[in-house]
C-alpha positions as CSV (number, residue, x, y, z in Angstrom):
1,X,22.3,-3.0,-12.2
2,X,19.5,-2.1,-9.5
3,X,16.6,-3.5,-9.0
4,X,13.5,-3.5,-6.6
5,X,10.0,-4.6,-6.4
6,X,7.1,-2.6,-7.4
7,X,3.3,-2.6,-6.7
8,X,1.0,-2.4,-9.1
9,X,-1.9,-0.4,-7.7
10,X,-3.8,0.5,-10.8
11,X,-7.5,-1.6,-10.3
12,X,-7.0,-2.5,-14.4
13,X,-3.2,-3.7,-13.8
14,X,-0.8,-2.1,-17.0
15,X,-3.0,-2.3,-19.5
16,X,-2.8,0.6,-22.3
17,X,-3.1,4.3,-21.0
18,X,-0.7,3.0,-17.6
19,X,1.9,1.1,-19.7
20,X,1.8,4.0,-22.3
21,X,2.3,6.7,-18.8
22,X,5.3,4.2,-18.0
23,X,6.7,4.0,-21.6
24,X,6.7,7.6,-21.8
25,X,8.6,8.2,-18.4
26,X,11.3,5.5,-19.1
27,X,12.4,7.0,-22.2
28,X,13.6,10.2,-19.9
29,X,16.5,8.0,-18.9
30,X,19.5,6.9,-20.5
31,X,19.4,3.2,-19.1
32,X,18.6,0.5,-19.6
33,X,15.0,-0.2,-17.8
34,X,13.5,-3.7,-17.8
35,X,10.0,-4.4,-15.7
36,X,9.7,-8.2,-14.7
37,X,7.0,-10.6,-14.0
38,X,6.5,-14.4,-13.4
39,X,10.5,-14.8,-15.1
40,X,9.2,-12.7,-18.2
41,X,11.1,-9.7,-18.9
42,X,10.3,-6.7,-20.5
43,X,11.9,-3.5,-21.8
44,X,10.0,-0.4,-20.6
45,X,10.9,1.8,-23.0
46,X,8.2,-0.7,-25.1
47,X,4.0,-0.3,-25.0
48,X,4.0,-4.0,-27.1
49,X,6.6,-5.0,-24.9
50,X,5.3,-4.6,-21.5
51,X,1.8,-5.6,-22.7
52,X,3.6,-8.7,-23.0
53,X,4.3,-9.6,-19.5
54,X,-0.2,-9.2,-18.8
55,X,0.3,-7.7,-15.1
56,X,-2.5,-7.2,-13.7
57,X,-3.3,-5.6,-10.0
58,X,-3.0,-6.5,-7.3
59,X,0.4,-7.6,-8.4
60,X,4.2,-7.0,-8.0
61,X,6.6,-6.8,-10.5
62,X,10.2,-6.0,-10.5
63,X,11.6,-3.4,-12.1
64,X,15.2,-3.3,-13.0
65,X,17.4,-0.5,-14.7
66,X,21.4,-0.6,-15.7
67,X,23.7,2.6,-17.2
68,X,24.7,5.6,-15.8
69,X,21.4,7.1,-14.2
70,X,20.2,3.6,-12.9
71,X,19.7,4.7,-9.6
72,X,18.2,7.7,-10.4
73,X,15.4,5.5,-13.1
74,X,14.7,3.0,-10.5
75,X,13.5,5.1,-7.4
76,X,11.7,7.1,-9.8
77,X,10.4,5.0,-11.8
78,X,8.8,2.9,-9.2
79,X,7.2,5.9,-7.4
80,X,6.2,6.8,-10.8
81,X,4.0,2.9,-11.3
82,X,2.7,3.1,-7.7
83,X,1.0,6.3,-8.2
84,X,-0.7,5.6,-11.0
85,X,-4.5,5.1,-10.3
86,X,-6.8,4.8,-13.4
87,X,-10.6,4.2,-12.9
88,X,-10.8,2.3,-16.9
Protein backbone atom coordinates (compact mmCIF):
# COMPACT_ATOMS: atom_id res chain seq x y z
CA UNK A 1 0.00 0.00 0.00
CA UNK A 2 1.18 3.71 -0.80
CA UNK A 3 0.12 6.62 0.38
CA UNK A 4 0.78 10.42 0.43
CA UNK A 5 -0.84 13.68 1.19
CA UNK A 6 -2.73 15.72 -1.10
CA UNK A 7 -3.90 19.36 -1.42
CA UNK A 8 -6.99 20.28 -2.06
CA UNK A 9 -6.84 23.41 -4.14
CA UNK A 10 -10.25 23.71 -5.66
CA UNK A 11 -11.85 27.16 -3.80
CA UNK A 12 -15.32 24.86 -3.38
CA UNK A 13 -13.28 21.81 -1.84
CA UNK A 14 -14.68 18.13 -3.56
CA UNK A 15 -17.94 18.90 -3.96
CA UNK A 16 -19.86 17.38 -7.12
CA UNK A 17 -18.25 18.15 -10.68
CA UNK A 18 -14.34 17.70 -8.66
CA UNK A 19 -15.32 14.40 -6.84
CA UNK A 20 -17.14 13.25 -10.11
CA UNK A 21 -13.41 14.41 -12.19
CA UNK A 22 -11.77 12.13 -9.43
CA UNK A 23 -14.30 9.31 -9.52
CA UNK A 24 -13.89 9.11 -13.09
CA UNK A 25 -9.92 9.03 -13.09
CA UNK A 26 -9.79 6.36 -10.32
CA UNK A 27 -11.70 3.89 -12.10
CA UNK A 28 -8.71 3.87 -14.83
CA UNK A 29 -6.76 1.76 -12.22
CA UNK A 30 -6.97 -1.62 -11.06
CA UNK A 31 -6.34 -0.78 -7.26
CA UNK A 32 -7.64 -0.25 -4.80
CA UNK A 33 -7.82 3.78 -4.20
CA UNK A 34 -9.02 5.19 -0.86
CA UNK A 35 -8.89 9.25 -0.21
CA UNK A 36 -8.81 10.13 3.64
CA UNK A 37 -9.86 12.79 5.90
CA UNK A 38 -10.16 13.59 9.63
CA UNK A 39 -9.89 9.34 10.16
CA UNK A 40 -12.83 9.00 7.61
CA UNK A 41 -12.06 6.89 4.77
CA UNK A 42 -13.36 6.82 1.52
CA UNK A 43 -13.30 4.72 -1.68
CA UNK A 44 -12.57 6.93 -4.72
CA UNK A 45 -13.93 4.98 -7.15
CA UNK A 46 -17.42 6.34 -5.19
CA UNK A 47 -19.23 10.15 -5.97
CA UNK A 48 -21.61 9.25 -2.64
CA UNK A 49 -18.62 7.97 -1.07
CA UNK A 50 -16.21 10.74 -1.17
CA UNK A 51 -19.03 13.27 -0.66
CA UNK A 52 -19.01 11.59 2.52
CA UNK A 53 -15.72 12.67 3.91
CA UNK A 54 -17.13 16.94 3.25
CA UNK A 55 -13.45 18.19 2.28
CA UNK A 56 -13.37 21.32 1.75
CA UNK A 57 -10.29 23.76 0.58
CA UNK A 58 -7.91 24.70 1.79
CA UNK A 59 -7.49 21.19 3.03
CA UNK A 60 -5.28 18.07 2.83
CA UNK A 61 -6.38 14.72 2.56
CA UNK A 62 -4.57 11.53 2.06
CA UNK A 63 -4.88 9.53 -0.59
CA UNK A 64 -3.98 5.92 -0.48
CA UNK A 65 -4.01 3.12 -3.18
CA UNK A 66 -3.11 -0.82 -2.85
CA UNK A 67 -2.85 -3.61 -6.01
CA UNK A 68 -0.64 -3.92 -8.74
CA UNK A 69 -0.56 -0.34 -10.33
CA UNK A 70 -0.55 1.40 -6.77
CA UNK A 71 2.30 3.46 -7.51
CA UNK A 72 1.36 4.27 -10.68
CA UNK A 73 -2.64 5.50 -9.08
CA UNK A 74 -1.09 7.47 -6.39
CA UNK A 75 1.38 9.88 -8.11
CA UNK A 76 -1.17 10.36 -10.56
CA UNK A 77 -3.86 10.58 -8.93
CA UNK A 78 -2.64 13.22 -6.67
CA UNK A 79 -1.40 15.48 -9.56
CA UNK A 80 -4.59 14.71 -10.98
CA UNK A 81 -6.69 16.50 -7.34
CA UNK A 82 -4.11 19.31 -7.22
CA UNK A 83 -4.87 20.55 -10.61
CA UNK A 84 -8.20 20.73 -10.36
CA UNK A 85 -9.47 24.45 -10.14
CA UNK A 86 -13.23 25.00 -10.48
CA UNK A 87 -14.64 28.62 -10.19
CA UNK A 88 -18.51 26.95 -8.83
Amino acid sequence: MKKIEVKVNNPKGLHGRPTGMVVHYAKKFSSNIFLEKDGKSADAKSIVSIMSLGVTSPASIMLAADGADEAAAVDSMKDMIESIYLEA
